[in-house]
C-alpha positions as CSV (number, residue, x, y, z in Angstrom):
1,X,-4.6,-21.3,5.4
2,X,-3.6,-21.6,2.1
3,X,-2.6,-19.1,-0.4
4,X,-0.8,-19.5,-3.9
5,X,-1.9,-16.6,-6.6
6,X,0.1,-14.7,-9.0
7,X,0.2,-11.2,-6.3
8,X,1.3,-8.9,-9.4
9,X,-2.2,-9.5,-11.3
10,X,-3.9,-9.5,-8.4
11,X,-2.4,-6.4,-8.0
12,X,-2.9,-5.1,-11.7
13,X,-6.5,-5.9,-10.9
14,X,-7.2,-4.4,-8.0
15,X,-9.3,-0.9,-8.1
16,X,-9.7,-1.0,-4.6
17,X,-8.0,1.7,-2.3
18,X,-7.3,-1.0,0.4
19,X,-7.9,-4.6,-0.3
20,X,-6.3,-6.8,2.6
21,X,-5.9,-10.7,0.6
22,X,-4.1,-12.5,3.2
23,X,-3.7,-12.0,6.7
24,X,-0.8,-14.4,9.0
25,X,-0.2,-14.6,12.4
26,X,2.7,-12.2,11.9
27,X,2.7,-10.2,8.5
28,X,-0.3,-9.8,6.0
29,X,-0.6,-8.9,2.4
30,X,-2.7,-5.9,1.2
31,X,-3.7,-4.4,-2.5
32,X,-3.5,-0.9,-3.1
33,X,-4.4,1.2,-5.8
34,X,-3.8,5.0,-6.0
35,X,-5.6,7.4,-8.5
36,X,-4.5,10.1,-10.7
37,X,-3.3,12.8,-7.6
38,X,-4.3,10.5,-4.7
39,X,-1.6,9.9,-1.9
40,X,-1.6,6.8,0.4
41,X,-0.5,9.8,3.3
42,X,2.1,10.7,5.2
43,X,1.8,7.9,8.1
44,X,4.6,6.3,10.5
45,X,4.0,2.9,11.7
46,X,5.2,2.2,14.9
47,X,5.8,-1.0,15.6
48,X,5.4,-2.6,12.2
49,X,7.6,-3.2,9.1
50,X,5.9,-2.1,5.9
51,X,7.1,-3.5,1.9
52,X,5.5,-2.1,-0.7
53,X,6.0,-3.4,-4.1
54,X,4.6,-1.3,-7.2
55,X,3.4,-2.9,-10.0
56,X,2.0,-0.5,-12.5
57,X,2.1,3.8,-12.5
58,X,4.2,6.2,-11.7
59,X,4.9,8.2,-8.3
60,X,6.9,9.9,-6.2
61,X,8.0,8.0,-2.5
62,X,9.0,10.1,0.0
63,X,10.6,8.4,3.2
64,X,12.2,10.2,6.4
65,X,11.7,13.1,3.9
66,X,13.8,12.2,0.5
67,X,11.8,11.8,-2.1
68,X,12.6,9.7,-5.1
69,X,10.4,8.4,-8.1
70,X,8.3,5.5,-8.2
71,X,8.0,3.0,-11.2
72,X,6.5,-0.4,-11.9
73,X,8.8,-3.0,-10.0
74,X,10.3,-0.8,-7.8
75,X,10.1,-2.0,-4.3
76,X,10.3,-0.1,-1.0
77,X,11.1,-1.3,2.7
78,X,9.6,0.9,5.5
79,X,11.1,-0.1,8.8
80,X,9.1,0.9,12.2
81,X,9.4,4.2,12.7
82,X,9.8,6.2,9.2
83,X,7.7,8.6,8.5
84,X,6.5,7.5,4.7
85,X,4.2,9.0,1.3
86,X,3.8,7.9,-1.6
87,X,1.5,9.8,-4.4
88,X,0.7,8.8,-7.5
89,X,2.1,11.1,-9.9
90,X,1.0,9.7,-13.2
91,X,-2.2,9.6,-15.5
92,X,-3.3,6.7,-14.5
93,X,-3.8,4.6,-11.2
94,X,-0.6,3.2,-9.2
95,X,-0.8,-0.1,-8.4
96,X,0.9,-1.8,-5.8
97,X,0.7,-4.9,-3.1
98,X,2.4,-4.1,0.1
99,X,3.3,-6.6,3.2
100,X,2.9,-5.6,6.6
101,X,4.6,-7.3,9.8
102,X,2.7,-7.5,12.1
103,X,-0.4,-7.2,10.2
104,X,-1.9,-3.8,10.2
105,X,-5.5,-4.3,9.1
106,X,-8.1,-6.2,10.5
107,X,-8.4,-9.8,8.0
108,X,-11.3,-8.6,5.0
109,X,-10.7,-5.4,5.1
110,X,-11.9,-3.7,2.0
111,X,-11.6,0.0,1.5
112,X,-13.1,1.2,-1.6
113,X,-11.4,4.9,-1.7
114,X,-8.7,7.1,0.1
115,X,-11.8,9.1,1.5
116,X,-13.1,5.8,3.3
117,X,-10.0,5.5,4.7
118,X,-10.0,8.7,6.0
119,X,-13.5,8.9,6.9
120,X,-13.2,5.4,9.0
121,X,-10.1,6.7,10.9
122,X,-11.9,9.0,12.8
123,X,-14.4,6.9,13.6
């Protein structure tokens, strides 16, 4: 497995909800982008470590119930356990890639929107 890109344009790029790129034995690398309004959810993980690294928008990230703003470059560490959001507060769509360890998403996973996601959860 090889894997040697520039992550912030594929990030920029990315119009995807959910776009998993690379995926480890123990962490994996996912694309994310957020619409005007839209909110990745309020989610804990429990048994995996989540960074998020935003590369373009502007939010607001709320973890264990602080909230704090969200700008291009800003990164955030999520530890097992902590209740997390983060909503795009801007006019245009946040963009972000985010690591998680283990991996969190089954390898290809593409989600188009927030209400795929959603709508494949229940499922």
């Amino acid at each position: 497995m090889r894997f040697h890109e520039d992550i912030v344009a594929l990030a920029r790029d990315n119009d995807d909800f959910r776009h998993e790129i690379i995926t480890g034995r123990h962490s994996q690398v996912v694309l994310m982008s957020l619409a005007p309004g839209e909110e990745i959810g309020d989610e804990v993980h429990t048994e995996v470590d989540q960074t998020l690294v935003f590369v373009a928008g502007e939010g607001q990230a709320t973890l264990n119930g602080e909230t704090s703003p969200i700008v291009a470059n800003n990164l955030y560490f999520v530890p097992a356990g902590m209740h997390h959001n983060f909503v795009n507060t801007g006019s245009a769509p946040l963009k972000l890639y985010t690591i998680y360890a283990p991996p969190e998403h089954a390898p290809g996973t593409v989600v188009k929107t927030r209400a795929d996601a959603l709508a494949t959860a229940h499922h």
